[in-house]
MARDRENDREN-645052 format. One record per residue (C-alpha): residue number from 1; residue in three letters; z, x, y. Coordinates in steps of 0.02 Angstrom, whole numbers, plus 50000, padded with zeros to 5 digits. Layout:
BEGIN
NUM/ALA/Z/X/Y
...
END
This chain:
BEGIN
1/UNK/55473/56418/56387
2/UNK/55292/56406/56332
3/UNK/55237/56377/56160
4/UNK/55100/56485/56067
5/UNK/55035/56341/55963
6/UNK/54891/56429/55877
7/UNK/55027/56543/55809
8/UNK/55149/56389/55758
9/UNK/55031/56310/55664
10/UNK/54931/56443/55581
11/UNK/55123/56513/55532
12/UNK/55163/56309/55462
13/UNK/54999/56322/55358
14/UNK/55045/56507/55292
15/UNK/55239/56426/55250
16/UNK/55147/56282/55157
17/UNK/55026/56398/55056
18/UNK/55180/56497/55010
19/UNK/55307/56371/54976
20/UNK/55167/56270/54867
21/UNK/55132/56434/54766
22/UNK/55307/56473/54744
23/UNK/55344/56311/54711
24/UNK/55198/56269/54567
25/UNK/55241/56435/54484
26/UNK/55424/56380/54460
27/UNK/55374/56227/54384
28/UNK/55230/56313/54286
29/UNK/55355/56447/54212
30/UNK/55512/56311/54189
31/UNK/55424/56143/54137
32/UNK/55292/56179/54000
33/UNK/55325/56010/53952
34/UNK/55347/55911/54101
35/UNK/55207/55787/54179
36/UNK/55136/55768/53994
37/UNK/55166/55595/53939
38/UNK/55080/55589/53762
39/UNK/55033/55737/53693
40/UNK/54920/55646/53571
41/UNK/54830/55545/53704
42/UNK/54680/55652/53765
43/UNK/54516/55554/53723
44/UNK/54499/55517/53907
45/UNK/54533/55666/53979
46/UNK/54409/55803/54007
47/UNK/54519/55961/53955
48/UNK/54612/55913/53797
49/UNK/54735/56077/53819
50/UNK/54921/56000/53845
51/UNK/54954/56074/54035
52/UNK/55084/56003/54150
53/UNK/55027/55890/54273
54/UNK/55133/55915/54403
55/UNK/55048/55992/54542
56/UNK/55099/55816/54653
57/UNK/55269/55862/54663
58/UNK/55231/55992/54786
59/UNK/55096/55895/54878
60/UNK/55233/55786/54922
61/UNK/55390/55921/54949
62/UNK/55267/56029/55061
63/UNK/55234/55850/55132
64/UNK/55412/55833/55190
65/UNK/55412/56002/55253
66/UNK/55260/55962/55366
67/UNK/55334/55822/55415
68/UNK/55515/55863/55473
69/UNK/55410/56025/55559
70/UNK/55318/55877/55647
71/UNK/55481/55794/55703
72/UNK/55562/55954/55769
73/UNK/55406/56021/55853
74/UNK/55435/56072/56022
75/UNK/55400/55964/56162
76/UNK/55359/55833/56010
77/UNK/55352/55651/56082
78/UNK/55333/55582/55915
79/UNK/55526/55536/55867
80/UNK/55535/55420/55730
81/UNK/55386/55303/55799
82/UNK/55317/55192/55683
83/UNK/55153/55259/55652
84/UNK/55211/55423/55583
85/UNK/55378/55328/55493
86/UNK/55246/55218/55412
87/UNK/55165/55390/55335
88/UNK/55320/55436/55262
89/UNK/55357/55264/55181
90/UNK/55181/55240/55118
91/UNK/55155/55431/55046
92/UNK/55346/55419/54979
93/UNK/55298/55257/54858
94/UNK/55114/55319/54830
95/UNK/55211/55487/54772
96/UNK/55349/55365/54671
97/UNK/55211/55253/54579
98/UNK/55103/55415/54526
99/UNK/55265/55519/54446
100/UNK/55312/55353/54342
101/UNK/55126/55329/54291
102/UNK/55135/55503/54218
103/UNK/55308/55500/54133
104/UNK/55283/55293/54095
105/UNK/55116/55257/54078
106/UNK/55128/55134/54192
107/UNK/55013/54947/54160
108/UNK/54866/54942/54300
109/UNK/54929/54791/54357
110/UNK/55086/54860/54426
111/UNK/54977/55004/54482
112/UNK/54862/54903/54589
113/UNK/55030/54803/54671
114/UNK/55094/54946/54727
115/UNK/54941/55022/54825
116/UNK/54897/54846/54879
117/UNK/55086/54842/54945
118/UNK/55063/55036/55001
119/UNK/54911/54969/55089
120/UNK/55031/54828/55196
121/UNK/55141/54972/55255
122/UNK/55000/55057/55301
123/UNK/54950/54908/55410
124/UNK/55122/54848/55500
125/UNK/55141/55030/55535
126/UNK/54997/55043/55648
127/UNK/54842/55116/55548
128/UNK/54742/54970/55511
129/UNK/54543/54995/55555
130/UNK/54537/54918/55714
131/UNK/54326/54915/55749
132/UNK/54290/54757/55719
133/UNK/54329/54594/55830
134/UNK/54407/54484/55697
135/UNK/54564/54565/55660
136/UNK/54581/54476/55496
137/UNK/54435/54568/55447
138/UNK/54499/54732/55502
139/UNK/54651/54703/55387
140/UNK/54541/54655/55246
141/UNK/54444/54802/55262
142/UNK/54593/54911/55254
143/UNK/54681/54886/55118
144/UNK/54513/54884/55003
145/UNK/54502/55057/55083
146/UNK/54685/55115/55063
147/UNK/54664/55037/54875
148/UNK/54487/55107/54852
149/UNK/54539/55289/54910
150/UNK/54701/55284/54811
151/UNK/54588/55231/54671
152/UNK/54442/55349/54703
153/UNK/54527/55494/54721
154/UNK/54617/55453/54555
155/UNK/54468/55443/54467
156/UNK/54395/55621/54537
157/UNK/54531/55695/54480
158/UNK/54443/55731/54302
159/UNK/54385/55917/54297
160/UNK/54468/56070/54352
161/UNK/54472/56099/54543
162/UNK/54351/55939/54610
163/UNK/54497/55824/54677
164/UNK/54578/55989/54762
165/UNK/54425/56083/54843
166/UNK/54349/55886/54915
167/UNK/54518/55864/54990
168/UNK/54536/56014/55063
169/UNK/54374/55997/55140
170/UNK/54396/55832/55208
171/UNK/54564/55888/55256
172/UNK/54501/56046/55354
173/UNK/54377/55926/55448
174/UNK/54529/55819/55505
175/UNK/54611/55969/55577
176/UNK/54453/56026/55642
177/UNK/54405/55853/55724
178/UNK/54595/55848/55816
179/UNK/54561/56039/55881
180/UNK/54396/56000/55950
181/UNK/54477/55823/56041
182/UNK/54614/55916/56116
183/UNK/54740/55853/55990
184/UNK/54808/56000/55898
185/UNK/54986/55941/55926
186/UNK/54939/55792/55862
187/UNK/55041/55730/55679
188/UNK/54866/55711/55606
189/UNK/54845/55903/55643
190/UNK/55004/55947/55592
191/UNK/55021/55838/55421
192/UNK/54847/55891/55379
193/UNK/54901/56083/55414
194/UNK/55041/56056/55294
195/UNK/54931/55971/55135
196/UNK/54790/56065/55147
197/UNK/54948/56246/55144
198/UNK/54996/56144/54970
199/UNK/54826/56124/54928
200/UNK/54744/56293/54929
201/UNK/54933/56339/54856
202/UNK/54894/56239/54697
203/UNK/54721/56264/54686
204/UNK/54770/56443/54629
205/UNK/54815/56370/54468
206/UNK/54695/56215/54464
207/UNK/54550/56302/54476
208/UNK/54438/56334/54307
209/UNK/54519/56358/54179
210/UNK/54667/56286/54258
211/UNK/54871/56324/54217
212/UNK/54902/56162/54280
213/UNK/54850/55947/54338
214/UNK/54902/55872/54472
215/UNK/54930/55718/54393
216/UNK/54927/55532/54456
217/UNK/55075/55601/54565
218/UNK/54949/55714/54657
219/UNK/54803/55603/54659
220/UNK/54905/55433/54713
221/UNK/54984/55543/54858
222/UNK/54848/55632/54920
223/UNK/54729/55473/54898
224/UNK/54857/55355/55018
225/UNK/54878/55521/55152
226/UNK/54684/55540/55171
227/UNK/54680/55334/55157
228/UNK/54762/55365/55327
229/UNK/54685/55514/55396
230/UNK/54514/55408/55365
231/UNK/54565/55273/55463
232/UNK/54649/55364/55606
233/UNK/54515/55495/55628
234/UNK/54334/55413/55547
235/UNK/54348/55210/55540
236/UNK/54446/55233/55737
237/UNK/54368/55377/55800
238/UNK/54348/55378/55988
239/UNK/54231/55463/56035
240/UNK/54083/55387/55894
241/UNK/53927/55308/55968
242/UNK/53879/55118/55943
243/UNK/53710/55070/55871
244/UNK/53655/54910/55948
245/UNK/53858/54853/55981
246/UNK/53895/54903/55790
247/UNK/54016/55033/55756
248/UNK/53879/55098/55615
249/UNK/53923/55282/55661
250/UNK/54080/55256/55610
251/UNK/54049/55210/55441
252/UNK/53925/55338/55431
253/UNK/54080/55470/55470
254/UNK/54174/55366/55322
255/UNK/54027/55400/55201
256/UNK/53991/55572/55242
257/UNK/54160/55641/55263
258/UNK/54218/55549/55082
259/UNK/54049/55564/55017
260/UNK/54095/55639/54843
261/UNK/54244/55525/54793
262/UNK/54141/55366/54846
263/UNK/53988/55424/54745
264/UNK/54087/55447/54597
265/UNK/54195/55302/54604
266/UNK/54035/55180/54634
267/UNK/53936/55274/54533
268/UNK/54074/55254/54358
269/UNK/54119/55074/54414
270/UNK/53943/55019/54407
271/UNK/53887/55090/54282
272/UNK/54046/55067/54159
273/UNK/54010/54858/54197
274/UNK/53845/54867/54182
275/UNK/53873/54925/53996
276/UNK/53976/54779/53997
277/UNK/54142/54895/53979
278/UNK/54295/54887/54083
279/UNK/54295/54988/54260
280/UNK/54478/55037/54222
281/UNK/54476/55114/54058
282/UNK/54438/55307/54073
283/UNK/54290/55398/53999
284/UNK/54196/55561/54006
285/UNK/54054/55459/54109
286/UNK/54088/55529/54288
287/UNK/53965/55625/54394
288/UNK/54036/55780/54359
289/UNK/54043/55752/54179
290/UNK/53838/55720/54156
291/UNK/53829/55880/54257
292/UNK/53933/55968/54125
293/UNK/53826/55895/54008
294/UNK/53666/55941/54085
295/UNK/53719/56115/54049
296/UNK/53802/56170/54236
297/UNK/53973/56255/54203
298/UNK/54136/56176/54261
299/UNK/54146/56332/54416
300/UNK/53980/56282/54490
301/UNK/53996/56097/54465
302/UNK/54171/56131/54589
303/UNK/54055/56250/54694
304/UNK/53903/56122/54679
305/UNK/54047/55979/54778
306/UNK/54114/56087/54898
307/UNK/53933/56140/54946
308/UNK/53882/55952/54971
309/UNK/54059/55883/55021
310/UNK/54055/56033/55157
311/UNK/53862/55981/55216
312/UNK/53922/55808/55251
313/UNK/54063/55867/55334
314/UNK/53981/55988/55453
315/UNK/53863/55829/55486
316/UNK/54012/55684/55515
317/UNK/54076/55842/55645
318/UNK/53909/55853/55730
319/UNK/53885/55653/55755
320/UNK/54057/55649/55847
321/UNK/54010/55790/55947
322/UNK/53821/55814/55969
323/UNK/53772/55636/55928
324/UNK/53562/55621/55918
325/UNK/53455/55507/55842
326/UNK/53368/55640/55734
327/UNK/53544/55695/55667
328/UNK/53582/55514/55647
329/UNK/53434/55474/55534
330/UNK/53471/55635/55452
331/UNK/53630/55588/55391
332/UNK/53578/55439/55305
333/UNK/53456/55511/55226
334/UNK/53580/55658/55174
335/UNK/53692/55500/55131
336/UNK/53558/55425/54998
337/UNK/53496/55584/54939
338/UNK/53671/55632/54874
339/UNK/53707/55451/54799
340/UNK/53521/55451/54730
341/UNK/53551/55619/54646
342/UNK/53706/55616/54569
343/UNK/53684/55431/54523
344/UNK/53521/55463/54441
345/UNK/53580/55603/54355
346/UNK/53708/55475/54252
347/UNK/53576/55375/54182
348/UNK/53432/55497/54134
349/UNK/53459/55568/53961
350/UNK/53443/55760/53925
351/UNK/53313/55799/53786
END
């Protein structure tokens, strides 16, 4: 019997989009007051309306879907390997941590454990970044990014639409990427086919002005899955070209493909302890909030991201595929111009 697998898959991304829509408006219309912790406890969030934040809890059900869809796939040699069982465990206790942060309030401390322990799984289970010799440093390198992404996307997650449009664009290069390589029955096509259905499913009530959050359930979930994806499909890709026996194209695909989280992150971080404050106490102080103030409306900052998060995309795609010198250089100066922009934009004042 032969398989039609553009038609499975584009029907598993239609199921997802579906099910997350269906899903979101049940818990829109049923739990008003789910997902919202303190009602009284909105000076560091940018919209101060009480909303639920529960748009992770179908992240992670549409996950499962994806997931079982992946097991029962035709012809699947997956099985319960440990690579794709060490997904499940990881996302399942990325997904646990974020729901009690929003109903608990959890203390960072416990927070950081968890990823850093989310991170381990992540390694025994067969994802660690495995470019450079020293495999000690691999590991290191690892779970600061599993952390850092878990983190980063976290901290994006502070305007209407930003943390769901940059995922689903680094999502649809993923997909992309294992189409192009031949590996469209591959779990990373399949899982990504599956969040990015849940994604464009919630971002029908996320986008401004938005029904609903997704919460540090969302953001923890889809920070570890794309923690992953990174590492499977940027930090080990295959088919990147070495610069003079360094695996600097690879790290360029890292920067370009999570250009926008990594800007923001660095760019809060450093500034937040150069004012002598603490990196992990909120504020209105992100990228996207000096573009507010500089007068650009909450719909065209979102457009503003997807347009550059899409550009570096589009350029991370072309490296694997068309490498050159000229689109090389270009890169990093695409690379520096975005970080230079949205950086400087922090720190000069508005008259």
């Amino acid at each position: 019997m032969v398989f039609n697998y553009p038609i499975i898959f584009t029907s598993l991304f239609f199921l997802c989009f579906i099910f997350s829509l269906l899903i979101n408006y049940i818990l829109l219309r049923f739990a008003q007051t789910l997902g919202i912790r303190n009602k009284d406890d909105f000076q560091t969030r940018w919209n101060t309306n009480a909303k639920p934040a529960l748009g992770g809890i179908s992240f992670y059900l549409v996950f499962l879907f994806s997931f079982i869809f992946t097991l029962l796939l035709p012809h699947s040699n997956f099985g319960f390997n440990l690579q794709i069982v060490g997904i499940l465990l990881a996302a399942t206790l990325a997904f646990l941590m974020g729901l009690a942060d929003d109903a608990f309030n959890t203390q960072p401390l416990l927070k950081f454990l968890t990823q850093v322990f989310c991170a381990f799984i992540v390694i025994f289970s067969g994802h660690s970044v495995v470019i450079f010799q020293n495999q000690f440093v691999n590991y290191l390198i690892t779970i600061f990014w599993v952390v850092g992404i878990m983190n980063s996307i976290n901290m994006l997650d502070n305007m209407d639409g930003i943390t769901t449009i940059i995922c689903i664009v680094i999502g649809s290069f993923i997909v992309s990427l294992n189409i192009a390589l031949y590996n469209s029955d591959s779990y990373s096509t399949i899982l990504n086919l599956g969040v990015l259905g849940s994604l464009f499913g919630f971002l029908v009530y996320n986008f401004h002005p938005s029904k609903m959050f997704m919460g540090d359930t969302g953001s923890q979930f889809l920070g570890l899955f794309f923690a992953i994806m990174g590492i499977d499909n940027c930090w080990n890709n295959p088919n990147s070209h070495l610069i003079g026996g360094l695996p600097i194209i690879n790290i360029l695909l890292v920067l370009l493909v999570f250009l926008i989280p990594l800007t923001d992150t660095f760019t809060v971080v450093f500034n937040r302890i150069r004012k002598g404050k603490s990196p992990f106490i909120g504020g209105k102080d992100h990228t996207t909030h000096h573009l507010f103030f500089k007068g650009i409306t909450e719909k065209r900052i979102a457009i503003l991201f997807f347009i550059i998060s899409t550009i570096g995309a589009i350029l991370a795609y072309l490296l694997v595929f068309q490498f050159s010198y000229a689109l090389f250089y270009t890169s990093i100066f695409y690379i520096l111009l975005v970080f230079v922009s949205l950086y400087a934009n922090t720190v000069i004042k508005k008259k």
